[in-house]
C-alpha positions as CSV (number, residue, x, y, z in Angstrom):
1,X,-75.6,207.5,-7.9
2,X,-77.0,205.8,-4.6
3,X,-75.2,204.1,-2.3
4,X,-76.0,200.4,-3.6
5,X,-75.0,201.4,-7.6
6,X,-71.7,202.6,-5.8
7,X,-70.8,199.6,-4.1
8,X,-71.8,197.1,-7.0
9,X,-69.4,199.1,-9.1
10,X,-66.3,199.6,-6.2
11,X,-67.0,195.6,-6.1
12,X,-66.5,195.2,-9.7
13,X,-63.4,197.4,-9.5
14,X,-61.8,195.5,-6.9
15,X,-62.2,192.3,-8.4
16,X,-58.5,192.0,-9.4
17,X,-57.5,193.1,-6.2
18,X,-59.8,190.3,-4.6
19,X,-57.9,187.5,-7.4
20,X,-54.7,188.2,-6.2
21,X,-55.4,188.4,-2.5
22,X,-56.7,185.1,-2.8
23,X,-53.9,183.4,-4.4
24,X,-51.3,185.2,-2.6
25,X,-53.2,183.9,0.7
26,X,-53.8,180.3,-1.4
27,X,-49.7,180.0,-2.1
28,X,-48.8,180.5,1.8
29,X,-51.8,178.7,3.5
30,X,-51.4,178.5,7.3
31,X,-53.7,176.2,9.7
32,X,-55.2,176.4,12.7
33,X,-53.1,178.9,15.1
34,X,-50.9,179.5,12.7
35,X,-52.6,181.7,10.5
36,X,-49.1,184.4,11.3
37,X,-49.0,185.6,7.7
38,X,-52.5,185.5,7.0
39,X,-53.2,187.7,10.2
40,X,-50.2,190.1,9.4
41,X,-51.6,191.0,6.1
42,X,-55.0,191.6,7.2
43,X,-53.7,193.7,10.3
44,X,-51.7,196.1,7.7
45,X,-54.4,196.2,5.3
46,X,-57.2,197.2,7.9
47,X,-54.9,199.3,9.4
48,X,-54.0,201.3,6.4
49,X,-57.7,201.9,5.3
50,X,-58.5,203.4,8.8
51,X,-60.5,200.8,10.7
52,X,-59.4,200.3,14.4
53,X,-57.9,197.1,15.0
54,X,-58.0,194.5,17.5
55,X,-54.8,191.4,17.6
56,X,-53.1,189.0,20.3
57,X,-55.4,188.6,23.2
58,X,-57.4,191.5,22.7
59,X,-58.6,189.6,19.8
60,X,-59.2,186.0,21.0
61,X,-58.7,184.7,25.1
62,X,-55.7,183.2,24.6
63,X,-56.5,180.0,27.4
64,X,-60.1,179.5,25.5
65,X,-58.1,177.7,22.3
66,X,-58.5,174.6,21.7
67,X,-56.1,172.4,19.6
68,X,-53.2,174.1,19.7
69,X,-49.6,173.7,18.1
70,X,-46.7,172.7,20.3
71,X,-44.3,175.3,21.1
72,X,-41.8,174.1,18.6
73,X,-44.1,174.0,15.4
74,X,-45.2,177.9,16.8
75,X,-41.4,178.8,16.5
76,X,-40.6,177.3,13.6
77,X,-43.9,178.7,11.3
78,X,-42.8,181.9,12.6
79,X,-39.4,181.9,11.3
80,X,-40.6,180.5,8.0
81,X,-43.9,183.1,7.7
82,X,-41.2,185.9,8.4
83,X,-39.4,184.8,5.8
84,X,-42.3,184.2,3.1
85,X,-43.5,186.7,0.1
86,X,-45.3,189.6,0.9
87,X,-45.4,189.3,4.7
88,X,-45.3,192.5,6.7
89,X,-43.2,191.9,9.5
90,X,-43.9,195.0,11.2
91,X,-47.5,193.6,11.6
92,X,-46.6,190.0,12.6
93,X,-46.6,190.6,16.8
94,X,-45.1,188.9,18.9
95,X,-48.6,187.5,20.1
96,X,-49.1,186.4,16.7
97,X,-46.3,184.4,17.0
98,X,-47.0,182.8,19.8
99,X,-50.0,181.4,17.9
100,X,-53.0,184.0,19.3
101,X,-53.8,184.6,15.6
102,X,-57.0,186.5,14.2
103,X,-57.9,190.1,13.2
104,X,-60.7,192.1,14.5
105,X,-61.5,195.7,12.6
106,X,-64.2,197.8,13.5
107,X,-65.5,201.1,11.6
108,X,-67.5,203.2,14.2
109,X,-70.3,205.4,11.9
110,X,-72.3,207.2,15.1
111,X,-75.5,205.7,16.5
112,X,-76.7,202.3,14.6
113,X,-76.9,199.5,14.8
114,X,-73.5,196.9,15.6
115,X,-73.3,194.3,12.9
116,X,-70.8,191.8,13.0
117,X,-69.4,190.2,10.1
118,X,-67.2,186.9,10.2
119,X,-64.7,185.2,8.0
120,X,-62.5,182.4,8.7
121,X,-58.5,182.4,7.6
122,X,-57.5,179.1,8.3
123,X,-56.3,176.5,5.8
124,X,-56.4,172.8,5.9
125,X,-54.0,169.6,6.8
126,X,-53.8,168.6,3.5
127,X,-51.1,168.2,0.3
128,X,-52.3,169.7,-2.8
129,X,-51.8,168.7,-5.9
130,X,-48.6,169.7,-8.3
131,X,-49.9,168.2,-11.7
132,X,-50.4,170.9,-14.8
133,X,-54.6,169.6,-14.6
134,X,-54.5,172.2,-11.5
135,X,-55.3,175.4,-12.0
136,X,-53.6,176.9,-8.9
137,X,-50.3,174.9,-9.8
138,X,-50.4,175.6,-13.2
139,X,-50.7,179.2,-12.9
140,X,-48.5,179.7,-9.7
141,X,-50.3,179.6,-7.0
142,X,-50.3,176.0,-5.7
143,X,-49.8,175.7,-1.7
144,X,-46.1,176.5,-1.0
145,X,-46.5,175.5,2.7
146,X,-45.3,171.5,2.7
147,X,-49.1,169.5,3.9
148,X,-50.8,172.8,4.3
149,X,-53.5,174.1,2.3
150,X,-56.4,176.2,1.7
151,X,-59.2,173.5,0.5
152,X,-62.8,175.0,2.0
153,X,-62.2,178.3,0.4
154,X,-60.8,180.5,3.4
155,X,-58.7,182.3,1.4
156,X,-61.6,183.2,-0.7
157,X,-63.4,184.0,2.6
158,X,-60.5,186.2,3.8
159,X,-60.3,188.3,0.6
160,X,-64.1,188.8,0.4
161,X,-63.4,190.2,3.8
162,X,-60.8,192.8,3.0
163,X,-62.7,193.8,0.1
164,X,-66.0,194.6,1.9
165,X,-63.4,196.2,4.6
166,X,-62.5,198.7,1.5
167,X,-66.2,199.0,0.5
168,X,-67.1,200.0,3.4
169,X,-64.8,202.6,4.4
170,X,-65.3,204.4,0.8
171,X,-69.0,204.3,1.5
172,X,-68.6,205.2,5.4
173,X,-70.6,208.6,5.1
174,X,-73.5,206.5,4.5
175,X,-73.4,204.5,7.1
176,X,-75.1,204.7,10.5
177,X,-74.4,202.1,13.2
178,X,-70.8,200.0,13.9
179,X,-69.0,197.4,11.3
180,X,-67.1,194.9,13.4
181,X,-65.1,192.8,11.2
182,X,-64.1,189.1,12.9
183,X,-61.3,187.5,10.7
184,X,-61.2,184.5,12.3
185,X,-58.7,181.8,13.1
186,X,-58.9,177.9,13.8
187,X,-62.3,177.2,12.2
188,X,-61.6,173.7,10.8
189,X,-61.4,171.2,13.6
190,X,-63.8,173.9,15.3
191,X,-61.0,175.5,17.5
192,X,-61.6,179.1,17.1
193,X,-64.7,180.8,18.1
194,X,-64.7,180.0,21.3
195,X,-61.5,182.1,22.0
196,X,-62.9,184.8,20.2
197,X,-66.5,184.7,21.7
198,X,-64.9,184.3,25.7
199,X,-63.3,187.5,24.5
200,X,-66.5,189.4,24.5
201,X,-66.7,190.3,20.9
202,X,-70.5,189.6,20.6
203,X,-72.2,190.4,23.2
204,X,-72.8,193.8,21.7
205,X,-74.1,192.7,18.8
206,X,-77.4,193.2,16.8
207,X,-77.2,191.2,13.2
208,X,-74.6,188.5,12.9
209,X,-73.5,188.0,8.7
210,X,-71.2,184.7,8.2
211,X,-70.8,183.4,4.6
212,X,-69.7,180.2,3.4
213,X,-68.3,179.6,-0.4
214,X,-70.3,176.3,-1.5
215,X,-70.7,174.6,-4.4
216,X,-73.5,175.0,-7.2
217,X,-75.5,172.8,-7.0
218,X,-79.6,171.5,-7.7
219,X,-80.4,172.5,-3.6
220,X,-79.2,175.8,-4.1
221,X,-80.6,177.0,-7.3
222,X,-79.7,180.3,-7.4
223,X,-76.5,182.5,-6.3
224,X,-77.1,183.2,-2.5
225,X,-79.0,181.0,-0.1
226,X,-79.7,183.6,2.6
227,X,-79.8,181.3,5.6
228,X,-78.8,177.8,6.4
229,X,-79.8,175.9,9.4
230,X,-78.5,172.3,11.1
231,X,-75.1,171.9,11.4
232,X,-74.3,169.3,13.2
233,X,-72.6,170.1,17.1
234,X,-69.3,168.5,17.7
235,X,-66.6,167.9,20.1
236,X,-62.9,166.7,19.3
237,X,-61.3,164.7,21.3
238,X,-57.6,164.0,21.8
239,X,-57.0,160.9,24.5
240,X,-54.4,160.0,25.6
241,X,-53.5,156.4,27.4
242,X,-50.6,155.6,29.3
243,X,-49.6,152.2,29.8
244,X,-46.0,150.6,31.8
245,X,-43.4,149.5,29.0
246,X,-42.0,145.9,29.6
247,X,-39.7,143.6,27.0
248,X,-42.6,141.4,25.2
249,X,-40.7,138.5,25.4
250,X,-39.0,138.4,28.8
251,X,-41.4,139.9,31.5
252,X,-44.5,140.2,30.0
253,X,-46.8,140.6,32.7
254,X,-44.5,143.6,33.9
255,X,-46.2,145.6,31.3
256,X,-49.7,147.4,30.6
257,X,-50.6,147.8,27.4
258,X,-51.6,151.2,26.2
259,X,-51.9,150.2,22.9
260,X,-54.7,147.6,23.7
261,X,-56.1,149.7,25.8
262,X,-56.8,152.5,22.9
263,X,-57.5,149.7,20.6
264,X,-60.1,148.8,22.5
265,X,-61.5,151.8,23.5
266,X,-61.8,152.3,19.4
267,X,-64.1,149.9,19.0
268,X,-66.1,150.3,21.7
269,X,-66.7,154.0,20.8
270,X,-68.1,152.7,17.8
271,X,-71.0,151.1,19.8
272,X,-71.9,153.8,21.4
273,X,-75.7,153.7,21.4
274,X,-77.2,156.2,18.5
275,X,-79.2,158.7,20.2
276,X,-83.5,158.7,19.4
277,X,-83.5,162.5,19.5
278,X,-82.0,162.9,16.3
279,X,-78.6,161.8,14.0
280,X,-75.6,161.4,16.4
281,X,-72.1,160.3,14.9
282,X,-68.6,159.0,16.4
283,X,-65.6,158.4,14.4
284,X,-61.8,157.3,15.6
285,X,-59.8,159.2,13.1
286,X,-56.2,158.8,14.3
287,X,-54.1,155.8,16.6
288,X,-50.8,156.2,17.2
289,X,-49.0,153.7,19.6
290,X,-46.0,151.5,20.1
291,X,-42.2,152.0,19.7
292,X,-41.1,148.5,18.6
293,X,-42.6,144.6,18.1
294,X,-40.6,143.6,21.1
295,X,-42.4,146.6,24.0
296,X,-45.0,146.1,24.9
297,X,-46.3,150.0,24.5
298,X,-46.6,152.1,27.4
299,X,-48.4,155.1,25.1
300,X,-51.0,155.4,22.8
301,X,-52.6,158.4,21.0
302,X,-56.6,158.8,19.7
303,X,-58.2,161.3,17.9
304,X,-62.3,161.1,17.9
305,X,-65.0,163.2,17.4
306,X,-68.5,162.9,18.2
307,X,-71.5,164.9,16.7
308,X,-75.2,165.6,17.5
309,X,-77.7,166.9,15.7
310,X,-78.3,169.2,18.7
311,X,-76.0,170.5,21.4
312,X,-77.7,168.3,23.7
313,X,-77.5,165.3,21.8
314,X,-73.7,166.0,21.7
315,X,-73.0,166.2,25.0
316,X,-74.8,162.7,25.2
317,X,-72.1,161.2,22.8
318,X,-69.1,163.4,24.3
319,X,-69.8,161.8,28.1
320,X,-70.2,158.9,26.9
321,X,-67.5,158.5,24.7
322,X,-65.2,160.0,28.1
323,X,-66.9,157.1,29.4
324,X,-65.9,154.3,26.7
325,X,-62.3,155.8,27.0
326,X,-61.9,155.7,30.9
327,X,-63.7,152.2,31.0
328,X,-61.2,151.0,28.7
329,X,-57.7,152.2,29.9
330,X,-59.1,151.0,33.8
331,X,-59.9,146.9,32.0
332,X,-56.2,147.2,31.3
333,X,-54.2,148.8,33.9
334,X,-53.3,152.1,32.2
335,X,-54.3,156.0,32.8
336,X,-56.2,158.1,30.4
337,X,-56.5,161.4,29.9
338,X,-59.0,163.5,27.6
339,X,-58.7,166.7,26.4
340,X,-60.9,168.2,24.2
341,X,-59.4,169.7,21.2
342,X,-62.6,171.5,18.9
343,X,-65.6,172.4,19.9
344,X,-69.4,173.7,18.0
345,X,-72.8,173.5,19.0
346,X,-76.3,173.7,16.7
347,X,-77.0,176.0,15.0
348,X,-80.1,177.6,12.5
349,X,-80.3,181.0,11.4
350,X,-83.2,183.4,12.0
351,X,-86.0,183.7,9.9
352,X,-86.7,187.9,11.3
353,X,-83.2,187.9,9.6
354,X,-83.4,185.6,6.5
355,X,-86.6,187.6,5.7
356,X,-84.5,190.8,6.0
357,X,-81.6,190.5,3.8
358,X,-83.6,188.5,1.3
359,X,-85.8,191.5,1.0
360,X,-82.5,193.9,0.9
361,X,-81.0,191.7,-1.8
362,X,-83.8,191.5,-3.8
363,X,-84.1,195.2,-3.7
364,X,-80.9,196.3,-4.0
365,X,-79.2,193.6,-6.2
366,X,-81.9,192.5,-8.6
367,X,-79.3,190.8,-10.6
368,X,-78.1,188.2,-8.1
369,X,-80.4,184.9,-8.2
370,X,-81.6,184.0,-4.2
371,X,-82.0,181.1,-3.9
372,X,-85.9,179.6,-3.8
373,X,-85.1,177.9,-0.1
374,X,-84.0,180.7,1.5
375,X,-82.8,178.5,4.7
376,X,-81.7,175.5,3.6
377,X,-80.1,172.7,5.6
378,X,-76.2,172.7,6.2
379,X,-73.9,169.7,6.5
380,X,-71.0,168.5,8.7
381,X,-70.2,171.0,11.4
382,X,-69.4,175.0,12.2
383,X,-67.9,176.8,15.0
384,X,-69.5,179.7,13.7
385,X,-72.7,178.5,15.8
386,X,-70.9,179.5,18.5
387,X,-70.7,183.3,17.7
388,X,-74.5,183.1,16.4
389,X,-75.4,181.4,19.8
390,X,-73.8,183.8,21.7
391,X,-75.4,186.7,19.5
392,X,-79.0,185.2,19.5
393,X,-78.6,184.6,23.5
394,X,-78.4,188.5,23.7
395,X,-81.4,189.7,21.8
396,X,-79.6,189.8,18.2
397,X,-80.4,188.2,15.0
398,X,-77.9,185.7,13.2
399,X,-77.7,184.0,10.0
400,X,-75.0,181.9,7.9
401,X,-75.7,182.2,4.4
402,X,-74.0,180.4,1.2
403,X,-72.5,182.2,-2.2
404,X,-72.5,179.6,-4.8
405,X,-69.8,179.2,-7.4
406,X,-68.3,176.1,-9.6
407,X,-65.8,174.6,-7.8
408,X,-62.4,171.9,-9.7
409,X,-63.3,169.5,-6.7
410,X,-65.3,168.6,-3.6
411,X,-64.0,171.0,-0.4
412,X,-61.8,169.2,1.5
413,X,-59.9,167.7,-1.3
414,X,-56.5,168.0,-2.8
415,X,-57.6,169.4,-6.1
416,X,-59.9,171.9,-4.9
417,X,-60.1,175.4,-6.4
418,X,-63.3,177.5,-7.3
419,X,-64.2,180.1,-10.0
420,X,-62.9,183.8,-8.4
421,X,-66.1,185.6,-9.8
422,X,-67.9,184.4,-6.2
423,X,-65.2,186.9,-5.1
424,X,-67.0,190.0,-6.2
425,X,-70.4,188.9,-5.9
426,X,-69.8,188.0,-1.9
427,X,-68.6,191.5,-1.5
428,X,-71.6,193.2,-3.1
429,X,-73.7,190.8,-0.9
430,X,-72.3,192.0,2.3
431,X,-72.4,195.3,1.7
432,X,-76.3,195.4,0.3
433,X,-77.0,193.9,3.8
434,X,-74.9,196.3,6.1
435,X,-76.3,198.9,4.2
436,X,-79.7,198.1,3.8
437,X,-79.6,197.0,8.0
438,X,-78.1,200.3,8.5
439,X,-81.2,202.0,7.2
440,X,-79.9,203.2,4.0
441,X,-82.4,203.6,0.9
442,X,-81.8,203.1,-2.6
């Protein structure tokens, strides 16, 4: 039996294994820097099957995060992950706690080639449902983590990850070159990978694998779409205005209104020229201000984001939004400070590469449907095109493919859930293509 029949069948095996790491990563979901639990588990079970491990700030440069929890909110998701189901507290460091989450494993097989292979562990900001229509709730499983929960499918991503981890290491005699595994924390809000790229983990590499659960539909036409190109850059901005409280009614004119200030600056942002070179976006998601109708508000709170359809184009809308923000708080007396919260760039796979695997998958898995467009266009934004940036600025070859499976709702939503049988098939996927980059035959 060759090494391919072996690691369709070891795939197939594991599939129950996959199931419930999913759901037992779906009941406690943890967001962005918080991922304690998540990280703990993945920590133990890497550790346990051999691979070398990498935590804390070996892991990710703890001052390159973006977006992250107050100290409070760290404490208390510590205490609570602690005390959660199936967490190995001997795993959950100290580091961890202190929110510099993520998991790095790496299987050393001689002289090779170094292929990296990322998945993201992070869950939404998000309620999910409790009614007996969804599946996770009416099977168990449901988000037990109050407005927390995994709706994009990285707890999927996460247990693909620890099953290739497994089908790996039971196939390690074949191999010839270095599996770095990048669990990844913070992807949504694109907070992550540039803590984990500052830390040097891809500079090294040759071929870059990421993989993103998607939904079947007429684009992609088969089961894999080998490459995807176009994501849109981004940056997230948190700004911050600061006013002088007065009493509205008695001294009026003692006061500088923060709360105008950011109100203003909200719609302004919103007529920010569109850029020629391509689509450019700008959204004010979230105002907080005021503490009563009688102050006049000395402190005001925006989220925005801006997008590009280039890096370059998004650095257009970041300064100028900066610009928009700072113009505003000076027309009405108060300070402003911006600090940017999430971060991605552009980002487009590589052909060289796309060619590759396609050719290994048709080979080696002739039962998996590819896709007929092999790179197809991606939507919204990834801080995964940091990591292939970084890898293609070095000499190696990246690509971000898509595994294809029916899906209870859009991503992002509060009823979302997806047929586990993508499980399986992601595994077998991502070990045909470290083995078949590896040199191995059929």
């Amino acid at each position: 039996m060759n090494a391919y029949e072996q690691l369709k069948n070891l795939a197939d095996a594991l599939a129950p294994r996959l199931t419930a790491d999913r759901r037992s990563l779906h009941r406690y979901p943890e967001t962005g820097w918080l991922e304690m639990r998540t990280s703990a588990i993945i920590h133990e079970r890497l550790t346990s099957l051999g691979y070398a491990c990498l935590t804390g700030a070996k892991a990710v440069k703890p001052d390159e995060r973006l977006g992250l929890p107050d100290p409070g909110t760290l404490r208390r998701h510590a205490e609570a992950a602690l005390a959660q189901e199936g967490t190995p507290a001997a795993f959950l460091t100290e580091e961890m706690r202190q929110g510099i989450t993520g998991v790095i494993g790496e299987l050393r097989c001689g002289e090779g080639p170094v292929i990296a292979l990322r998945f993201d562990i992070d869950a939404l900001g998000l309620t999910e449902r409790a009614d007996e229509g969804h599946r996770p709730a009416r099977e168990g499983f449901a988000s037990r983590n109050p407005g927390m929960m995994h709706a994009c499918g990285h707890d999927g991503h996460a247990a693909i990850g620890l099953g290739v981890a497994e089908a790996l290491m039971t196939l390690r005699d074949q191999l010839r070159g270095t599996v770095r595994l990048i669990f990844q924390p913070a992807e949504e809000g694109a907070r992550g990978a540039r803590a984990l790229t500052a830390a040097g983990h891809l500079d090294d590499v040759d071929f870059f694998i990421g993989n993103h659960v998607a939904p079947t539909r007429a684009l992609d036409d088969g089961d894999v779409t080998v490459g995807t190109w176009g994501s849109l850059a981004t940056s997230k901005l948190d700004v911050l205005f600061t006013g002088q409280a007065a009493h509205a009614g008695g001294f009026p004119e003692q006061g500088r209104n923060a709360l105008l200030a950011a109100a203003s600056a909200a719609l302004a942002l919103h007529g920010i020229p569109r850029h020629s070179g391509g689509q450019s976006r700008v959204n004010v998601g979230v105002l907080r201000a005021g503490t009563g109708r009688n102050v006049v508000p000395d402190r005001a709170e925006m989220q925005v984001e801006v997008r590009g359809e280039t890096t370059k184009i998004n650095r257009f809308m970041e300064a100028e939004a900066r610009r928009v923000c700072e113009g505003a708080a000076l027309t009405w007396g108060c300070g402003c400070q911006v600090t940017l919260a999430g971060q991605a760039e552009g980002q487009r796979s590589d052909p060289e590469l796309i060619r590759r695997v396609g050719e290994i998958l048709r080979e080696t898995l002739p039962d998996i449907r590819l896709s007929s467009e092999q790179n197809a266009r991606n939507w919204g934004s990834e801080d995964i095109s940091i990591m292939m940036n970084r890898v293609q600025a070095r000499g190696g070859l990246a690509t971000y493919m898509r595994t294809m499976t029916d899906m209870a709702s859009p991503q992002h939503t509060a009823g979302f859930d997806f047929d586990e049988a993508v499980l399986p098939l992601a595994v077998k996927v991502f070990g045909a293509t470290v083995l078949g980059l590896m040199g191995v035959k059929k």
